[in-house]
Wavefront OBJ file of the C-alpha trace (Angstrom):
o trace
v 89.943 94.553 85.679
v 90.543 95.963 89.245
v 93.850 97.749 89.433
v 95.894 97.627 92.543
v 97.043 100.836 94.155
v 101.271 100.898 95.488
v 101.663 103.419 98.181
v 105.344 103.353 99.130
v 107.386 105.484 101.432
v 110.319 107.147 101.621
v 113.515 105.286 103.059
v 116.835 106.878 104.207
v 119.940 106.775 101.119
v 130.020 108.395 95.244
v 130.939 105.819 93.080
v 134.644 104.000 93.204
v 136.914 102.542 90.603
v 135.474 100.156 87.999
v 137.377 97.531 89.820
v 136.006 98.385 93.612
v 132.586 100.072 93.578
v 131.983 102.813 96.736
v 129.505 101.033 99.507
v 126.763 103.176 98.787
v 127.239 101.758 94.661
v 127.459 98.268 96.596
v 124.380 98.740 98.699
v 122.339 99.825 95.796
v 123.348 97.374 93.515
v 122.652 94.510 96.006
v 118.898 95.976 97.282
v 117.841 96.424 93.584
v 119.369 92.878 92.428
v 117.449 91.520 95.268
v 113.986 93.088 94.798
v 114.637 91.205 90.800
v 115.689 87.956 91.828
v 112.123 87.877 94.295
v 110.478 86.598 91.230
v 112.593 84.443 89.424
v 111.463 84.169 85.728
v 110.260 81.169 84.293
v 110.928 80.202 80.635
v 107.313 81.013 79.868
v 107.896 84.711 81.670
v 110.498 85.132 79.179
v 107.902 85.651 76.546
v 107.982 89.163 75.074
v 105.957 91.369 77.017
v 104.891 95.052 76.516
v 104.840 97.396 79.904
v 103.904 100.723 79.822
v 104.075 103.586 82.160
v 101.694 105.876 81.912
v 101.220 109.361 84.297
v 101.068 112.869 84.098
v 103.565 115.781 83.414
v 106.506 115.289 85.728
v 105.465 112.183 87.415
v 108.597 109.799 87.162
v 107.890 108.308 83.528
v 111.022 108.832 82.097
v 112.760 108.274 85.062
v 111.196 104.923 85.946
v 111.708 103.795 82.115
v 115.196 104.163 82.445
v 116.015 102.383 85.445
v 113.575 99.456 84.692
v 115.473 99.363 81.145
v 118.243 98.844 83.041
v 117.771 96.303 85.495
v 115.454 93.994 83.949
v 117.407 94.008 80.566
v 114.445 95.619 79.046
v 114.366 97.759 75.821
v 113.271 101.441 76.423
v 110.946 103.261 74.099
v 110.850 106.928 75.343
v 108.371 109.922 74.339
v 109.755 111.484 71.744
v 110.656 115.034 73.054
v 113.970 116.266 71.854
v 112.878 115.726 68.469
v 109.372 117.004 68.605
v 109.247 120.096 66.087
v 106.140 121.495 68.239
v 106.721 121.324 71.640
v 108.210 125.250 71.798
v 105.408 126.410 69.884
v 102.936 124.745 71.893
v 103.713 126.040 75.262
v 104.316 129.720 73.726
v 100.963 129.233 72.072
v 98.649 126.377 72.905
v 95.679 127.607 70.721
v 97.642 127.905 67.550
v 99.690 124.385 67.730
v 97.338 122.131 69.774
v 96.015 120.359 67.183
v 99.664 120.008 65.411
v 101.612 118.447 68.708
v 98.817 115.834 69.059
v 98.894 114.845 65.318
v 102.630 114.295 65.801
v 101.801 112.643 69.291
v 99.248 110.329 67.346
v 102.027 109.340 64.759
v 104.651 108.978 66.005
v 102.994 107.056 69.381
v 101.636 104.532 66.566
v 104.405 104.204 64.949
v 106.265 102.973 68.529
v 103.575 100.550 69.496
v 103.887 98.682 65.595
v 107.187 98.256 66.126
v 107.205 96.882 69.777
v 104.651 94.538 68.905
v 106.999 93.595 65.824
v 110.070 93.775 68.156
v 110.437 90.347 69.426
v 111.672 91.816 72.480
v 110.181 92.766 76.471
v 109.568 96.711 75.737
v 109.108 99.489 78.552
v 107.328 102.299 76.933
v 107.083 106.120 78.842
v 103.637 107.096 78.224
v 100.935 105.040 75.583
v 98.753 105.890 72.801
v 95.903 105.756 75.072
v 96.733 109.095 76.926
v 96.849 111.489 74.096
v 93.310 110.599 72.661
v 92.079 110.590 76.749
v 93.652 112.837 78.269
v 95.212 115.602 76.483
v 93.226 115.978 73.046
v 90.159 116.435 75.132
v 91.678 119.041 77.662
v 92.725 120.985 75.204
v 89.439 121.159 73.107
v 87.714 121.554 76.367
v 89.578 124.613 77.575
v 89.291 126.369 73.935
v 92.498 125.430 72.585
v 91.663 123.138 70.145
v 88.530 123.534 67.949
v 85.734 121.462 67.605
v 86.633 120.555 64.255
v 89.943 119.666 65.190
v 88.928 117.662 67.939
v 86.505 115.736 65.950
v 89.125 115.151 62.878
v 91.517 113.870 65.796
v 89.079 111.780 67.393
v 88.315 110.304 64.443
v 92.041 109.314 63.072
v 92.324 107.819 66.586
v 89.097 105.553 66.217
v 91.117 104.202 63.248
v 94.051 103.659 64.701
v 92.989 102.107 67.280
v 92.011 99.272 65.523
v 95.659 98.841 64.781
v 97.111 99.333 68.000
v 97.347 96.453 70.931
v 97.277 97.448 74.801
v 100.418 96.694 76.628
v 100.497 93.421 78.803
v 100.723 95.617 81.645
v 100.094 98.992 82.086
v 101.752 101.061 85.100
v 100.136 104.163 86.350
v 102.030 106.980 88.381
v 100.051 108.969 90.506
v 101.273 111.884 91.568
v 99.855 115.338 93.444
v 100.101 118.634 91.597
v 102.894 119.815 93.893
v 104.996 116.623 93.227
v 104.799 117.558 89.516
v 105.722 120.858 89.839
v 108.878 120.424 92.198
v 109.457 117.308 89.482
v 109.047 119.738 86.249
v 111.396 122.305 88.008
v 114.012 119.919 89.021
v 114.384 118.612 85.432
v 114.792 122.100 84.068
v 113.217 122.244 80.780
v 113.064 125.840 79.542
v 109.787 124.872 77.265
v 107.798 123.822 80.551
v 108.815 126.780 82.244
v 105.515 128.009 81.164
v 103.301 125.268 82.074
v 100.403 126.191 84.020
v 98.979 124.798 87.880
v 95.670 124.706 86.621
v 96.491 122.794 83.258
v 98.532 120.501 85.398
v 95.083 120.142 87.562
v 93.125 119.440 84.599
v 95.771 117.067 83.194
v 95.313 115.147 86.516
v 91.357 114.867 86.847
v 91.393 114.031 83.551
v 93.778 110.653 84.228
v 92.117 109.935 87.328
v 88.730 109.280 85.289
v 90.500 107.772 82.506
v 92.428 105.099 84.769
v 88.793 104.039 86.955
v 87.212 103.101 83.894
v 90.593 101.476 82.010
v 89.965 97.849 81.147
v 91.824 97.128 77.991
v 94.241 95.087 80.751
v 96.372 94.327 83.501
v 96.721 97.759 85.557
v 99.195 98.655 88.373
v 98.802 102.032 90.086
v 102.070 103.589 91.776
v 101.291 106.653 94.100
v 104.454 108.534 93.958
v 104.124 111.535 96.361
v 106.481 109.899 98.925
v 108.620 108.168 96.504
v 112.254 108.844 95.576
v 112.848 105.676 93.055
v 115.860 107.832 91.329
v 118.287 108.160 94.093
v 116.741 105.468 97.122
v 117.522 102.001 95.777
v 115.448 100.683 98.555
v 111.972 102.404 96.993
v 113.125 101.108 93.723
v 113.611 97.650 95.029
v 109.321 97.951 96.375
v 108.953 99.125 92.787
v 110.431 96.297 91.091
v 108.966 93.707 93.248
v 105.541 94.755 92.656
v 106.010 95.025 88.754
v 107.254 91.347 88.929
v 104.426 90.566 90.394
v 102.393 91.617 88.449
v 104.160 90.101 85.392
v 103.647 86.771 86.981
v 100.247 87.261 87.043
v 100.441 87.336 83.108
v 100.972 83.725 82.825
l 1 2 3 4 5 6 7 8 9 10 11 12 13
l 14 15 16 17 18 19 20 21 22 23 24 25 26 27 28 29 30 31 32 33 34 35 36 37 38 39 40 41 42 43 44 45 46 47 48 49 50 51 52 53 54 55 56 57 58 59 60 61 62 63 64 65 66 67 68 69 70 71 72 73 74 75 76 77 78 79 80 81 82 83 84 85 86 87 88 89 90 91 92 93 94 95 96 97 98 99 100 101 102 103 104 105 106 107 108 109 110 111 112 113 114 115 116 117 118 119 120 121 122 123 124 125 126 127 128 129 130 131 132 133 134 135 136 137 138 139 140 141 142 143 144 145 146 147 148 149 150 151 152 153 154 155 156 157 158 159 160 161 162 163 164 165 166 167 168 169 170 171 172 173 174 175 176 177 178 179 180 181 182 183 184 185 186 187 188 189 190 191 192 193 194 195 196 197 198 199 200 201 202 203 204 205 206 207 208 209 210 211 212 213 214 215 216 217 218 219 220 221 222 223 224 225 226 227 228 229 230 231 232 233 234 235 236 237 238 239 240 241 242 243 244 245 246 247 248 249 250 251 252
């Protein structure tokens, strides 16, 4: 299924009282509620959908979750990193807890996509299932950091579970340039990441760009993000949105 490619740039952007929000609150408000009233909803469109966003290290997924969450009354499921007893030890020593982070990945990613498929509800998930087994197991096992036999015992858990596991209705890719993620990684500040490597970052990225030409399990929408500022320019989100309702239209 051909995927269509957003490439959206840049626009020009202190809240008030509860009672009289500042203009800038006002402006922001009334570009994003226009961008979701573009495509009204139908009562089929109402239908529980599951939309993913999918990208690599410091590309906007958690960001873009967050505000879509919010103003299309969608349910967030986020990556669970807080949580994640290996994420430290991983980025002090790859080789030693590779295999453990993407056994955790792999269970507790299936765990999240039975339940939104249970959920009854429309579910925006930051990152899929999908990316582990095709993106970051294999990277890892390719650079030495995960053994063969690893790899293989992962590969084959995930052959299993895939069976299992349905594709999102839609899945959203963000595209973003090494230098975007590393200006993104930094600005977010997490001391774990500190760490994290240009050329793994490069090897993350070739690795999605293969993975996303040959994706077909269904409907794909590719956001370049490179001159995108979705978290503070209401006007980029409003392109966002519009595009993503689009899309869902094209569902039914």
């Amino acid at each position: 299924m051909p995927a269509k490619t957003v490439t959206l740039r840049k626009s020009s952007s202190k809240s008030g009282s509860k009672a009289v929000p500042s203009k800038s609150e006002s402006s922001r408000t009334a570009v994003v509620k226009k961008a979701t009233e573009k495509y009204a909803p139908t009562r089929k469109q109402l239908n529980p959908l599951h939309i993913a966003i999918a990208g690599n290290i410091g590309a906007g997924k958690t960001t873009l979750t967050t505000l879509l969450a919010k103003q299309m009354k969608w349910e967030p499921h986020f990556e669970d990193v807080d949580d994640n007893p290996y994420l430290n030890d991983f980025y002090e020593d790859m080789q030693r807890w590779s295999f453990n982070l993407q056994i955790y990945f792999l269970n507790s990613r299936f765990e999240q996509v039975s339940k939104i498929r249970q959920s009854g509800k429309t579910i925006i998930q930051d990152r899929t299932i999908y990316e582990d087994a095709h993106i970051f197991a294999p990277n890892l096992h390719s650079m030495g950091l995960m053994t063969t036999r690893d790899f293989n015992n992962y590969q084959s858990l995930f052959s299993v579970m895939s069976k299992f596991v349905s594709p999102p209705d839609l899945l959203i890719y963000l595209r973003a340039s090494v230098p975007t993620l590393v200006h993104q990684i930094g600005k977010r500040g997490r001391e774990y990441e500190n760490s994290i490597r240009i050329d793994y970052l490069k090897r993350l990225n070739e690795r999605y760009e293969a993975w996303i030409s040959t994706y077909e399990l269904g409907k794909l929408l590719i956001i370049d993000v490179d001159d995108l500022n979705y978290a503070d320019n209401p006007e980029d989100l409003g392109k966002v949105i519009n595009k993503i309702n689009g899309e869902i239209n094209g569902l039914f």
